[in-house]
VEXGU-394298 format. One record per atom (N, C-alpha, C): residue number from 0; residue in one letter; atom name; x, y, z. Coordinates in Angstrom, 3 decimals. Layout:
BEGIN
<pt i="NUM" aa="a" at="CA" east="X" north="Y" up="Z"/>
...
***
This chain:
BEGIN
<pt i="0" aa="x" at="N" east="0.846" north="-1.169" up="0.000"/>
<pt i="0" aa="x" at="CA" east="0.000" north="0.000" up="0.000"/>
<pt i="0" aa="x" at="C" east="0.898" north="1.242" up="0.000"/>
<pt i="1" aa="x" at="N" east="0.134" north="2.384" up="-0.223"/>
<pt i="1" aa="x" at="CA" east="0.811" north="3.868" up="-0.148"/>
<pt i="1" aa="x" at="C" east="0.653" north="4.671" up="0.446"/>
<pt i="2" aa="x" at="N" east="1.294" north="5.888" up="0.383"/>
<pt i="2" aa="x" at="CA" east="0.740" north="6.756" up="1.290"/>
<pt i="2" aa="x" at="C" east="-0.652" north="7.343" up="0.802"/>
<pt i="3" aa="x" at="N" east="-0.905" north="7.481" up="-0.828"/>
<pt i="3" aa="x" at="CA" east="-2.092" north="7.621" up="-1.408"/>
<pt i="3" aa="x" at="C" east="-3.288" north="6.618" up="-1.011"/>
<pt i="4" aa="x" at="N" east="-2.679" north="5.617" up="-0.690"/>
<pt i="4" aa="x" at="CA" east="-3.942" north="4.489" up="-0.117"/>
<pt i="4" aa="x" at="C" east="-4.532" north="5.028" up="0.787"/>
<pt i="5" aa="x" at="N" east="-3.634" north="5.322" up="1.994"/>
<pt i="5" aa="x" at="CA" east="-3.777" north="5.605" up="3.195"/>
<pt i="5" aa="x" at="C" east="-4.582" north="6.333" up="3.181"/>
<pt i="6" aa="x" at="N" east="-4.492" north="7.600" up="2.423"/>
<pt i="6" aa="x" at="CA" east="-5.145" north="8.534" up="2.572"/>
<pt i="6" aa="x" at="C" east="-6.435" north="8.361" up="2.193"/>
<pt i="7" aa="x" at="N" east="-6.714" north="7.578" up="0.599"/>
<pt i="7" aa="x" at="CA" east="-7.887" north="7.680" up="0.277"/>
<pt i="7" aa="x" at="C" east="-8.838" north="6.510" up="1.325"/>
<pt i="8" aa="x" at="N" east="-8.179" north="5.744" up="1.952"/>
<pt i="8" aa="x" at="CA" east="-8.795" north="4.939" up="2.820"/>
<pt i="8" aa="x" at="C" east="-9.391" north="5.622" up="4.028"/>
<pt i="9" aa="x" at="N" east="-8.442" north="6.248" up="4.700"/>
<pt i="9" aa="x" at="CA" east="-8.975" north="7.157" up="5.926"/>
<pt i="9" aa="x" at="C" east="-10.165" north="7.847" up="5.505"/>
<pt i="10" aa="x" at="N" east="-9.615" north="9.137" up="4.330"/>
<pt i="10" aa="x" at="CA" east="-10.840" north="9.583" up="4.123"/>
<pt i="10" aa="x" at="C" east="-12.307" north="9.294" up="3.328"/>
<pt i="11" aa="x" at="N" east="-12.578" north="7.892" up="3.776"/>
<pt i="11" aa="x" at="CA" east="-13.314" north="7.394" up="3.033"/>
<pt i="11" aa="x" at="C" east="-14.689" north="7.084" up="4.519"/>
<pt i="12" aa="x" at="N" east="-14.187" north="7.373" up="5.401"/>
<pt i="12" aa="x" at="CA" east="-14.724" north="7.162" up="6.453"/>
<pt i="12" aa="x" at="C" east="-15.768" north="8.097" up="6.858"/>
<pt i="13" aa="x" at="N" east="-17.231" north="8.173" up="7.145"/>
<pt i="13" aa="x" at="CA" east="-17.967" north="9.243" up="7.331"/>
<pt i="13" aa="x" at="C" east="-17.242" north="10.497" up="8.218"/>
<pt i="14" aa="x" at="N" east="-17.280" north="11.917" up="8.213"/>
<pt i="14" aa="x" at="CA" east="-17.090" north="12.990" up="8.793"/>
<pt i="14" aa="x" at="C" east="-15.582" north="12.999" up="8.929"/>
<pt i="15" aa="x" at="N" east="-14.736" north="12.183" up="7.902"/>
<pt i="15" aa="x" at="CA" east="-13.080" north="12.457" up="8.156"/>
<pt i="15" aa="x" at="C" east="-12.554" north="13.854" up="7.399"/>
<pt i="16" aa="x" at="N" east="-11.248" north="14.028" up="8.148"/>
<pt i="16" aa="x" at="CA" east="-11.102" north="15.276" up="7.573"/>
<pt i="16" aa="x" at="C" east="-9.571" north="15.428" up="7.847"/>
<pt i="17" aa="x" at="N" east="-9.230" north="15.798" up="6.720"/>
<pt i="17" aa="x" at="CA" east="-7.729" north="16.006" up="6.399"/>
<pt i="17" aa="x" at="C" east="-6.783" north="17.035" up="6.984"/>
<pt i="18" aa="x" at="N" east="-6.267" north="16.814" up="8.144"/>
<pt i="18" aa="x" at="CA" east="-5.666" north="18.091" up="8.624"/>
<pt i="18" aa="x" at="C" east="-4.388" north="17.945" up="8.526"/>
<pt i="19" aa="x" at="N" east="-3.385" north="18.801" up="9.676"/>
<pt i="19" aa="x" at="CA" east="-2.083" north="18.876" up="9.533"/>
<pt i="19" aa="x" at="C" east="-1.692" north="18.997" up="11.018"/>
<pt i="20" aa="x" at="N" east="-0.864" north="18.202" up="11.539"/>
<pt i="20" aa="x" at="CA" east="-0.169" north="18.628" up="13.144"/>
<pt i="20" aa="x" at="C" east="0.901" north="18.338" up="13.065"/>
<pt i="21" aa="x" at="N" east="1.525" north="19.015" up="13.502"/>
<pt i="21" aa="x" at="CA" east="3.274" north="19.369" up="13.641"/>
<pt i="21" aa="x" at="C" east="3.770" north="19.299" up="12.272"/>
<pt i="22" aa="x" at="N" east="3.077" north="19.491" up="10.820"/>
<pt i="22" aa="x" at="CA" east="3.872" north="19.965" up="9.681"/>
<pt i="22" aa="x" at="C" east="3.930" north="17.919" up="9.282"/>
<pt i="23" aa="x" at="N" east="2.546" north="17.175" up="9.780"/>
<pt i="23" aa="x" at="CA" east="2.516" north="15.989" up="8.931"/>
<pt i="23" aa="x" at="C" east="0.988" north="15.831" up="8.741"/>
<pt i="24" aa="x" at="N" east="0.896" north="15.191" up="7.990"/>
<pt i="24" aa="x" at="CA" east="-0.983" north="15.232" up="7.649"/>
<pt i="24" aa="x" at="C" east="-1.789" north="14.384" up="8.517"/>
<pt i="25" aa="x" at="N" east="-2.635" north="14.334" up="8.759"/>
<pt i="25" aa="x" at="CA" east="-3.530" north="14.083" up="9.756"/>
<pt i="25" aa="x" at="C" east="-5.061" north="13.605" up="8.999"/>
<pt i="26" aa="x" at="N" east="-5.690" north="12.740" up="10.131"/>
<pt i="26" aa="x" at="CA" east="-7.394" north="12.191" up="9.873"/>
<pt i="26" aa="x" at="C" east="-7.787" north="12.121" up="11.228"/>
<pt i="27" aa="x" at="N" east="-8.557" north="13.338" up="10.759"/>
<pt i="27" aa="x" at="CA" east="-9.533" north="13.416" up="12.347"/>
<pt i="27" aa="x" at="C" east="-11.321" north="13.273" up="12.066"/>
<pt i="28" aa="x" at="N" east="-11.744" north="12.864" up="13.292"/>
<pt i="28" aa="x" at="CA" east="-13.223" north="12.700" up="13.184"/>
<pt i="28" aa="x" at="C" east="-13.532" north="13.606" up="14.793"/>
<pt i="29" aa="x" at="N" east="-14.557" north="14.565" up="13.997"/>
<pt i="29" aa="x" at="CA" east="-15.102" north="15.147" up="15.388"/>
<pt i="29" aa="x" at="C" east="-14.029" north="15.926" up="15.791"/>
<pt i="30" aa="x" at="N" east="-12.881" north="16.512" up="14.753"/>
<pt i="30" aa="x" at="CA" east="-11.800" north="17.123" up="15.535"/>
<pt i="30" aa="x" at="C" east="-10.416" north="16.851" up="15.876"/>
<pt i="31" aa="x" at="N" east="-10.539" north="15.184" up="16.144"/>
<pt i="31" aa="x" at="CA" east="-9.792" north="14.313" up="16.912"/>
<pt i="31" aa="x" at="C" east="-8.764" north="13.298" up="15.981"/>
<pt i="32" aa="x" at="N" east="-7.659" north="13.344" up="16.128"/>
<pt i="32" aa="x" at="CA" east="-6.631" north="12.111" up="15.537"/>
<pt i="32" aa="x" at="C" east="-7.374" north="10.752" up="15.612"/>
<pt i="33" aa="x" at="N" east="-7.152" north="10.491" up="14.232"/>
<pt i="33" aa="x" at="CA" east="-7.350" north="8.633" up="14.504"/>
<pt i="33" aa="x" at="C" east="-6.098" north="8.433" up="13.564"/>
<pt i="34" aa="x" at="N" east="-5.681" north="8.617" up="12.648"/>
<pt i="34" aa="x" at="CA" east="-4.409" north="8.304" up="12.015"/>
<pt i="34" aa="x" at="C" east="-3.327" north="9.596" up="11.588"/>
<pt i="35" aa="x" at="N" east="-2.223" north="9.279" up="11.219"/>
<pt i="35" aa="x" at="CA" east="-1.273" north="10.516" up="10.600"/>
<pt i="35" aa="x" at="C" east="-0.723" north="9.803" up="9.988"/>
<pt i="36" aa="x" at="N" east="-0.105" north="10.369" up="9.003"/>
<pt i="36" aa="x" at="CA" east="1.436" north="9.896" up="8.352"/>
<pt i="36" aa="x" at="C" east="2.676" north="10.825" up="8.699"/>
<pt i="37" aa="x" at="N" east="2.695" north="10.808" up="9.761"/>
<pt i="37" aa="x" at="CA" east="3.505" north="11.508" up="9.959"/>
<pt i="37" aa="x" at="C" east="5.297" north="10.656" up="9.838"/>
<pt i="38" aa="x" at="N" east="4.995" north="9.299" up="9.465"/>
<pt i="38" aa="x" at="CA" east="6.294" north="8.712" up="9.682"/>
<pt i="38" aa="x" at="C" east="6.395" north="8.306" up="8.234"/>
<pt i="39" aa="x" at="N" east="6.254" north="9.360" up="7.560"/>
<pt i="39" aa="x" at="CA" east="5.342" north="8.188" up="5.855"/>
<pt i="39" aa="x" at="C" east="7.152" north="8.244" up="5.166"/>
<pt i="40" aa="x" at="N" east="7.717" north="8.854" up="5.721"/>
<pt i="40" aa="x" at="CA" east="9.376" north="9.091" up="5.208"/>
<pt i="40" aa="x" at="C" east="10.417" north="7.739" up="5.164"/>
<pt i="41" aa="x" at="N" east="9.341" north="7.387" up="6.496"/>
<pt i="41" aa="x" at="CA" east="9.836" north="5.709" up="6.804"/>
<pt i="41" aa="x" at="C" east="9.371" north="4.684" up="6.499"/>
<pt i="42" aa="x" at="N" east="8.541" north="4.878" up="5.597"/>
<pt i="42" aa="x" at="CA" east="7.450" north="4.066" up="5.259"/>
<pt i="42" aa="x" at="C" east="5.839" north="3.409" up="5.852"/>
<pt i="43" aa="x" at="N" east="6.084" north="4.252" up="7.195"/>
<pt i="43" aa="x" at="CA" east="5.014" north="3.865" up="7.829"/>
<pt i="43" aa="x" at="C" east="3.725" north="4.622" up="7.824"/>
<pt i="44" aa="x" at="N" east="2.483" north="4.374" up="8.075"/>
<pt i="44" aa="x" at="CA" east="1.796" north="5.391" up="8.464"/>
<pt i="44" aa="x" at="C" east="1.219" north="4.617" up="10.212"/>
<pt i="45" aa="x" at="N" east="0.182" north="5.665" up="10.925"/>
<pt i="45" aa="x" at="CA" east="0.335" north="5.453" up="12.242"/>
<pt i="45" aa="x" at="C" east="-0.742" north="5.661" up="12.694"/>
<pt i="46" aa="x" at="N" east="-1.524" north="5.102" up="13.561"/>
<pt i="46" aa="x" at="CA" east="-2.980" north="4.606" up="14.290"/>
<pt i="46" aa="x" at="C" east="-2.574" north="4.601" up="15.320"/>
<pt i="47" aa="x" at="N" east="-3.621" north="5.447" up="16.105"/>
<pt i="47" aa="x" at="CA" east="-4.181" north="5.666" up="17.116"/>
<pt i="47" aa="x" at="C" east="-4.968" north="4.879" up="17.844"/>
<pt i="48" aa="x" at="N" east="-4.618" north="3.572" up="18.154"/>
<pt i="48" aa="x" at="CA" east="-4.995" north="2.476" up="18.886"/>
<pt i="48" aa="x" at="C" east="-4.661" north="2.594" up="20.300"/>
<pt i="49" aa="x" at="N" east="-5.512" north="1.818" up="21.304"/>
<pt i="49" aa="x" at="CA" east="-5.215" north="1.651" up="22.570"/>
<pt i="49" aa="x" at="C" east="-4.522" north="0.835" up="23.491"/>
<pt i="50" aa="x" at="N" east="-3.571" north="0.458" up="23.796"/>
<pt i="50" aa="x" at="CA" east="-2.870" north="-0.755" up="24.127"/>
<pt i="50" aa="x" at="C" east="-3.232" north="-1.704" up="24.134"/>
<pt i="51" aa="x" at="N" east="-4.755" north="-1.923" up="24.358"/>
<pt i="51" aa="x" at="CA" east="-5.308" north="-3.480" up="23.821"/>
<pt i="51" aa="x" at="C" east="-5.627" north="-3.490" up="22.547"/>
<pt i="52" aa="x" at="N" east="-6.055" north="-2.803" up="21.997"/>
<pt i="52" aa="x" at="CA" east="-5.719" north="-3.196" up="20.332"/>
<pt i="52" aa="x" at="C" east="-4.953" north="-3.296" up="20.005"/>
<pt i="53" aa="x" at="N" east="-4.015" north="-2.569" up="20.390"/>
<pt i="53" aa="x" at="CA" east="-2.257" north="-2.272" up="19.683"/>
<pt i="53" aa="x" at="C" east="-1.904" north="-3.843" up="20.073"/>
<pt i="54" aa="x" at="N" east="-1.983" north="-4.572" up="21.279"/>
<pt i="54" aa="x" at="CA" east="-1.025" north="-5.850" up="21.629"/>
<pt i="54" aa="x" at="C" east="-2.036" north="-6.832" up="20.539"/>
<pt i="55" aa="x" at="N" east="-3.273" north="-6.737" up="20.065"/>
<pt i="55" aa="x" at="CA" east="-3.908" north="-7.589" up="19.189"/>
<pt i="55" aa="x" at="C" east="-3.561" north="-7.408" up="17.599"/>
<pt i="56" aa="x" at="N" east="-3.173" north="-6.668" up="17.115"/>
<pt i="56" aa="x" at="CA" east="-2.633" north="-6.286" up="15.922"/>
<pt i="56" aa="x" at="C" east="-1.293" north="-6.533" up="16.194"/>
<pt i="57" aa="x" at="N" east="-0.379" north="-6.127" up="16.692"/>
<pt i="57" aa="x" at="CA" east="0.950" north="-6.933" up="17.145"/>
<pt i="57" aa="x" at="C" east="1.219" north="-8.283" up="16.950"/>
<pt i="58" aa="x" at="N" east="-0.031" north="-9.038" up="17.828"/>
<pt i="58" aa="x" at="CA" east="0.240" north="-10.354" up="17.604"/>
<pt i="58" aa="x" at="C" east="0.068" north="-11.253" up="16.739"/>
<pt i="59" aa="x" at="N" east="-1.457" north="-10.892" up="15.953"/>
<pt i="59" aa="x" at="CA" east="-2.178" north="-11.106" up="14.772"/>
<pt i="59" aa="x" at="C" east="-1.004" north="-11.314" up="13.788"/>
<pt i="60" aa="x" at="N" east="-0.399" north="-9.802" up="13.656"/>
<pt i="60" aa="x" at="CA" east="0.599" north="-9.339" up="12.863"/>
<pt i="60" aa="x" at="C" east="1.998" north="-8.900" up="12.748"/>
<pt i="61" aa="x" at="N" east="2.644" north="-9.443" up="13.357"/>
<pt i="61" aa="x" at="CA" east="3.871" north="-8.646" up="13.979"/>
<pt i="61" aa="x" at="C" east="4.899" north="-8.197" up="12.564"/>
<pt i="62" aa="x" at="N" east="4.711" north="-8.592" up="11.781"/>
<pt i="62" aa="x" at="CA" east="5.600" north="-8.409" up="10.217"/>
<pt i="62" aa="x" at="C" east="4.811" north="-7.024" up="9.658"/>
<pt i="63" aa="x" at="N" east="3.740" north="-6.501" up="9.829"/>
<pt i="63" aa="x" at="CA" east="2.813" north="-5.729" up="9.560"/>
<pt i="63" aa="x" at="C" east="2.651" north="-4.372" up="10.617"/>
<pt i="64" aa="x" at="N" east="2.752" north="-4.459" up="11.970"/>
<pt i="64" aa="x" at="CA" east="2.265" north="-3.884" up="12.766"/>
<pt i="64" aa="x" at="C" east="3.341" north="-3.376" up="13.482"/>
<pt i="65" aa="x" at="N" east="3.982" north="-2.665" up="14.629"/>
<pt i="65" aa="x" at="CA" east="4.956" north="-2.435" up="15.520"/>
<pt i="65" aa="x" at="C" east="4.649" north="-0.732" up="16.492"/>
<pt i="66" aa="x" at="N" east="4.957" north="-1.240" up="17.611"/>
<pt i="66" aa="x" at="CA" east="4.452" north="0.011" up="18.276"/>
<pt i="66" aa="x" at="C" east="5.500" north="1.134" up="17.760"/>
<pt i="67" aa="x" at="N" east="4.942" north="2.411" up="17.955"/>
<pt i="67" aa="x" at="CA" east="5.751" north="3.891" up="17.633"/>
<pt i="67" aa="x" at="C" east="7.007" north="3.841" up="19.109"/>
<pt i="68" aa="x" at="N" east="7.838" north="4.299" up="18.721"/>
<pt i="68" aa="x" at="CA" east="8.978" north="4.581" up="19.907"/>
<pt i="68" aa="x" at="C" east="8.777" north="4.842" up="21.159"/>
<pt i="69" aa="x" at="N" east="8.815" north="4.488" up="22.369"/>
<pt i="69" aa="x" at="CA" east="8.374" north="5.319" up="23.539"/>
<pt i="69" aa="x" at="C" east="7.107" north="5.814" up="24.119"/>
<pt i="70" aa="x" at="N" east="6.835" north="6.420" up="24.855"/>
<pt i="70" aa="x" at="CA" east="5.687" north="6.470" up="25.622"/>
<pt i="70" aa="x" at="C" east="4.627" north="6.570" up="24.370"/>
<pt i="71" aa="x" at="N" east="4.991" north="6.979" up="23.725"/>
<pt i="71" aa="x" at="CA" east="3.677" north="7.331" up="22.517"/>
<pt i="71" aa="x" at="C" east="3.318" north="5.847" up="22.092"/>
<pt i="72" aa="x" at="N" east="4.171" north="4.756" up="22.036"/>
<pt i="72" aa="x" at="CA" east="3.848" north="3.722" up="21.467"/>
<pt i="72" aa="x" at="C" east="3.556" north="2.741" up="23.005"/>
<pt i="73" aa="x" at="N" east="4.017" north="3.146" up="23.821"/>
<pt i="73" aa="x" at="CA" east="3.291" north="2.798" up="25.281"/>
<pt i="73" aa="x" at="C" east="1.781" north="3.160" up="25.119"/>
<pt i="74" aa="x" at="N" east="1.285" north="4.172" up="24.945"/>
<pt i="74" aa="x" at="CA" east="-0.002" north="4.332" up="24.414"/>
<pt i="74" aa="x" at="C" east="-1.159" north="4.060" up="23.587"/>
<pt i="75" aa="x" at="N" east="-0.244" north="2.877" up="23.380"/>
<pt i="75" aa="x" at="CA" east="-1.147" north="2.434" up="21.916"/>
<pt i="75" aa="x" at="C" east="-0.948" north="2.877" up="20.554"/>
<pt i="76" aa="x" at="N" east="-0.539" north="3.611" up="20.126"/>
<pt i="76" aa="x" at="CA" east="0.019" north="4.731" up="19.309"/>
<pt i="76" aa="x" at="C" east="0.722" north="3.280" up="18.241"/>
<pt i="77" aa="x" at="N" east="0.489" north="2.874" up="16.933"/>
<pt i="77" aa="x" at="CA" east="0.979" north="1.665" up="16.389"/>
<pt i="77" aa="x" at="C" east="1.438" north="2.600" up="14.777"/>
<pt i="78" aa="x" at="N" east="2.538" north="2.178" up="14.066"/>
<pt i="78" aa="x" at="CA" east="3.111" north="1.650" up="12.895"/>
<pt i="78" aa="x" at="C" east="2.071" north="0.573" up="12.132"/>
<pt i="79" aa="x" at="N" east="2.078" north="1.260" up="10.990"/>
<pt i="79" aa="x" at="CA" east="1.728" north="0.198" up="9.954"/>
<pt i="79" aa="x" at="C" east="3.099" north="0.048" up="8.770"/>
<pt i="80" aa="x" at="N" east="2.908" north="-1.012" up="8.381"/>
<pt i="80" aa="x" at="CA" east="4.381" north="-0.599" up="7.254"/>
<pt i="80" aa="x" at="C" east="3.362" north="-0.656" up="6.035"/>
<pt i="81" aa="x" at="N" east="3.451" north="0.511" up="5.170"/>
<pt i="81" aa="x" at="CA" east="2.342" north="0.402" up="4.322"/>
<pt i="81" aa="x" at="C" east="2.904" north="-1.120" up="3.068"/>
<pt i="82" aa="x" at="N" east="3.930" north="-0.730" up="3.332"/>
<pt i="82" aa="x" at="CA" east="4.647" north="-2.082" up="1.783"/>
<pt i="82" aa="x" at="C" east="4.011" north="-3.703" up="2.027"/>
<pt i="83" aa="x" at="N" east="4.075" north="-3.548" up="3.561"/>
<pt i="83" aa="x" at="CA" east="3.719" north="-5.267" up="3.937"/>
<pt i="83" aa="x" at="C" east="2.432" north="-5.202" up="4.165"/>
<pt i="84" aa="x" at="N" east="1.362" north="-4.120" up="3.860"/>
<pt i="84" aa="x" at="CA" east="-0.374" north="-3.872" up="4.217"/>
<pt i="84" aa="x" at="C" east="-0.646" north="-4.442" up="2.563"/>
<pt i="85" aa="x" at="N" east="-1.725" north="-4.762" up="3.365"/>
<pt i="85" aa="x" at="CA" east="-2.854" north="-5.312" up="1.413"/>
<pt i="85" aa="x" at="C" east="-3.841" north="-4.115" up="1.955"/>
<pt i="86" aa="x" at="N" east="-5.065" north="-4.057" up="1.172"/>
<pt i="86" aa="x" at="CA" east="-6.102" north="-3.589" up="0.906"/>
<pt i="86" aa="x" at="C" east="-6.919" north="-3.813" up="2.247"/>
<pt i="87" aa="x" at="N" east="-6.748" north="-5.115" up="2.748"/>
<pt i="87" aa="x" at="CA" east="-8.181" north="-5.564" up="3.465"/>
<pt i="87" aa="x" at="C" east="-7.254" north="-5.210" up="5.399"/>
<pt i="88" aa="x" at="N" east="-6.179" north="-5.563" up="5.015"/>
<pt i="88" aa="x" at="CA" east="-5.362" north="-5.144" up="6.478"/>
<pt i="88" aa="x" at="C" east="-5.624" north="-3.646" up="6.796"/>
<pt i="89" aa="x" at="N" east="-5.138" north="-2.531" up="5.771"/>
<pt i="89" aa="x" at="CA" east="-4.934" north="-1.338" up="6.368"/>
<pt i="89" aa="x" at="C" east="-6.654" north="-0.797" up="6.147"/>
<pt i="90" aa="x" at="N" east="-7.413" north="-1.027" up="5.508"/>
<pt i="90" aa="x" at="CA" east="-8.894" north="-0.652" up="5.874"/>
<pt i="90" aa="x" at="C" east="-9.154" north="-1.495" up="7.092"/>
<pt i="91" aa="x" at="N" east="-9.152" north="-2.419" up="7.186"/>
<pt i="91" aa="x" at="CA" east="-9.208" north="-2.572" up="9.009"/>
<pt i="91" aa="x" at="C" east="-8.469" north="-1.915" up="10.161"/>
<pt i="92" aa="x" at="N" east="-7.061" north="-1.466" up="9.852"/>
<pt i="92" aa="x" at="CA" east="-6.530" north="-1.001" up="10.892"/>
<pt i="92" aa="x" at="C" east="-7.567" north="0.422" up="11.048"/>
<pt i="93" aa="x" at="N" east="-7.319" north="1.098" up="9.567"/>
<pt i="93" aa="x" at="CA" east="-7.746" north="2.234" up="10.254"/>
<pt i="93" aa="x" at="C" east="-9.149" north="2.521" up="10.406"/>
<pt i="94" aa="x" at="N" east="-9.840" north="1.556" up="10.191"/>
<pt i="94" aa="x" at="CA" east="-11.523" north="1.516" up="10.513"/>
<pt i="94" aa="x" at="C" east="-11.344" north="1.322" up="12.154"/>
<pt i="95" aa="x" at="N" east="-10.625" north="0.685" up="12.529"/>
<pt i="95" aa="x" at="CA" east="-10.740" north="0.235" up="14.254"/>
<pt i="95" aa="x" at="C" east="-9.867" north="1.927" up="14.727"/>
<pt i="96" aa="x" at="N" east="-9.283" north="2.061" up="13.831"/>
<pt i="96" aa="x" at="CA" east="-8.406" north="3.637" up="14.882"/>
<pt i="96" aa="x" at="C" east="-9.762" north="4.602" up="14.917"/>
<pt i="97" aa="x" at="N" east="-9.993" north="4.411" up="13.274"/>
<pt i="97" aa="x" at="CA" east="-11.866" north="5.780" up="13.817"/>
<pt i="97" aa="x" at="C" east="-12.793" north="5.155" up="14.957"/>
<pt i="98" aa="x" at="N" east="-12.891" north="4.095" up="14.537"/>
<pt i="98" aa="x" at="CA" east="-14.315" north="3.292" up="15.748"/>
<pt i="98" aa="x" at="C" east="-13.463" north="3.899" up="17.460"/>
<pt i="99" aa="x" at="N" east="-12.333" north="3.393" up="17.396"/>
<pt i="99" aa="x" at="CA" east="-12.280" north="3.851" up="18.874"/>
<pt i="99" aa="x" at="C" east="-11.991" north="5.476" up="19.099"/>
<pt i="100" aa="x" at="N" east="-11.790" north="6.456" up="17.932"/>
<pt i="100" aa="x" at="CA" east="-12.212" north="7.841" up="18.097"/>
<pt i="100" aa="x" at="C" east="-12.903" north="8.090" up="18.386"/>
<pt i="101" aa="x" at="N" east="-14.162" north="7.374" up="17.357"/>
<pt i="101" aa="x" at="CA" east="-15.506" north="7.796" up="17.601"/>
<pt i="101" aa="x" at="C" east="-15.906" north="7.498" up="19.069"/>
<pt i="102" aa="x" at="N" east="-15.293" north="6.131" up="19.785"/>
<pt i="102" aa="x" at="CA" east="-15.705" north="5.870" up="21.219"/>
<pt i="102" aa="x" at="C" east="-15.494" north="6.726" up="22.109"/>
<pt i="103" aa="x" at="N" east="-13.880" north="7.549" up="21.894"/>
<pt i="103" aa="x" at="CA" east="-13.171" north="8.553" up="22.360"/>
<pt i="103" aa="x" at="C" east="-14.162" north="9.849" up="22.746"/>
<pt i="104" aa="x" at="N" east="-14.780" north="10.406" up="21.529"/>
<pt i="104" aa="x" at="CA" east="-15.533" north="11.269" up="21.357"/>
<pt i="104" aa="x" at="C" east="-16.561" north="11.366" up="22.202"/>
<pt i="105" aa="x" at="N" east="-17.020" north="9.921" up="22.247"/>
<pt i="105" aa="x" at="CA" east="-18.772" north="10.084" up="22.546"/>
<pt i="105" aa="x" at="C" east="-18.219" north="9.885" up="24.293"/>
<pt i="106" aa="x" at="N" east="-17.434" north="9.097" up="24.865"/>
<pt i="106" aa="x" at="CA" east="-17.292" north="9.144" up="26.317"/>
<pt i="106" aa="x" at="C" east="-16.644" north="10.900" up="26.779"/>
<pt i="107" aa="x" at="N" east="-16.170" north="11.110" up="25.742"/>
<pt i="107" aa="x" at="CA" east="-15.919" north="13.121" up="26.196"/>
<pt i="107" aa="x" at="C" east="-17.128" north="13.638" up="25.976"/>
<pt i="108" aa="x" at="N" east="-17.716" north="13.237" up="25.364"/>
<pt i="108" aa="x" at="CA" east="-18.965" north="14.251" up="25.217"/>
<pt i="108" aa="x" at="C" east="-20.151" north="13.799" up="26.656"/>
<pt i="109" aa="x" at="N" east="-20.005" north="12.845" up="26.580"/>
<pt i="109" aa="x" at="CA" east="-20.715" north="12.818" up="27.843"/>
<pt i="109" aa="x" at="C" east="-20.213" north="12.993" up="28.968"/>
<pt i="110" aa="x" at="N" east="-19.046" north="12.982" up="29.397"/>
<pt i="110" aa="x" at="CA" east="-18.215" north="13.378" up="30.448"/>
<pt i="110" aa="x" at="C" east="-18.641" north="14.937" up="30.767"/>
<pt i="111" aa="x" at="N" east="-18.818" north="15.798" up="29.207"/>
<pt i="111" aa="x" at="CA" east="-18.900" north="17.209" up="29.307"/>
<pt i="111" aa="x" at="C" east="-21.021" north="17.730" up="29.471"/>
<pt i="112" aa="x" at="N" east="-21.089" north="16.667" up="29.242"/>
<pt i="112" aa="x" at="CA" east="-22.543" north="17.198" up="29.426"/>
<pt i="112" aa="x" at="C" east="-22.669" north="16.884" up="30.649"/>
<pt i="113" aa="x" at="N" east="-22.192" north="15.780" up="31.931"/>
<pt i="113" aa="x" at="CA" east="-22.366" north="15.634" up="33.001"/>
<pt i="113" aa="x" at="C" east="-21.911" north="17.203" up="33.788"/>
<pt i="114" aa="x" at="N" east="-20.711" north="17.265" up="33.562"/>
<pt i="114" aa="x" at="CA" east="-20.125" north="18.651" up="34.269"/>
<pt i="114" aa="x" at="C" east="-21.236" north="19.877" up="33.697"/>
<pt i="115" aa="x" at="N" east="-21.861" north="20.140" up="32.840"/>
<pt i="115" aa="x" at="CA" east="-22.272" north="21.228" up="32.755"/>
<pt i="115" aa="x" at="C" east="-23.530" north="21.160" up="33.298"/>
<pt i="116" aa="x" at="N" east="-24.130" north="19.903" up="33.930"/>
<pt i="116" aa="x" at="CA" east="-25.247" north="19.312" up="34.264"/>
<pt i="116" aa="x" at="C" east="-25.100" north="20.183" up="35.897"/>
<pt i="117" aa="x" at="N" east="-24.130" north="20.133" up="36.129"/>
<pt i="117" aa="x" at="CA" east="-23.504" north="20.147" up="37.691"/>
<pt i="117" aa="x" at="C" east="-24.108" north="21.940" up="37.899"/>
***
């Protein structure tokens, strides 16, 4: 796969949207990161997974998958290598990085309607 995959894959996702953070491109929903390429120099692009997804894609895949460096990849924060992705791998990865945005989203949003409830 490519970095053109990537992209047209992410944004293929209802309400995605093409941004930019720290001077690399970005897919946010609701605002929010679910993927970047920000490592696309290295061939990777990078999902926003949670440490239990991240250790299930790891294991599934370990030729495919690898956490990002350091606390960020302590976080769930995962590598894809786009060269070793097919079609049906990296539309799953990054369908599961939006689904748990979107989860992201909706537990902040209710977090914020409780406090203003107060």
């Amino acid at each position: 796969m490519t970095p053109e995959d990537f992209r047209r894959i992410a944004l293929s996702f209802p309400d995605t949207a093409e941004g930019s953070h720290m001077g690399a491109v970005d897919f946010r929903v609701a605002g929010r990161i679910f993927a970047t390429l920000a490592s696309v120099k290295l061939g990777y692009g990078n999902l926003m997974f949670d440490p239990d997804t991240q250790a299930g894609f790891l294991a599934d895949m370990p030729d495919v998958f690898l956490p990002i460096a350091g606390g960020w990849g302590r976080m769930g924060m995962t590598h894809i290598i786009l060269a070793k992705a097919d079609e049906d791998i990296l539309t799953g990865a990054l369908r599961t990085a939006y689904n748990l945005r979107l989860k992201a989203n909706a537990r902040t949003a209710r977090k914020t309607t409780k406090k203003a409830r107060k």
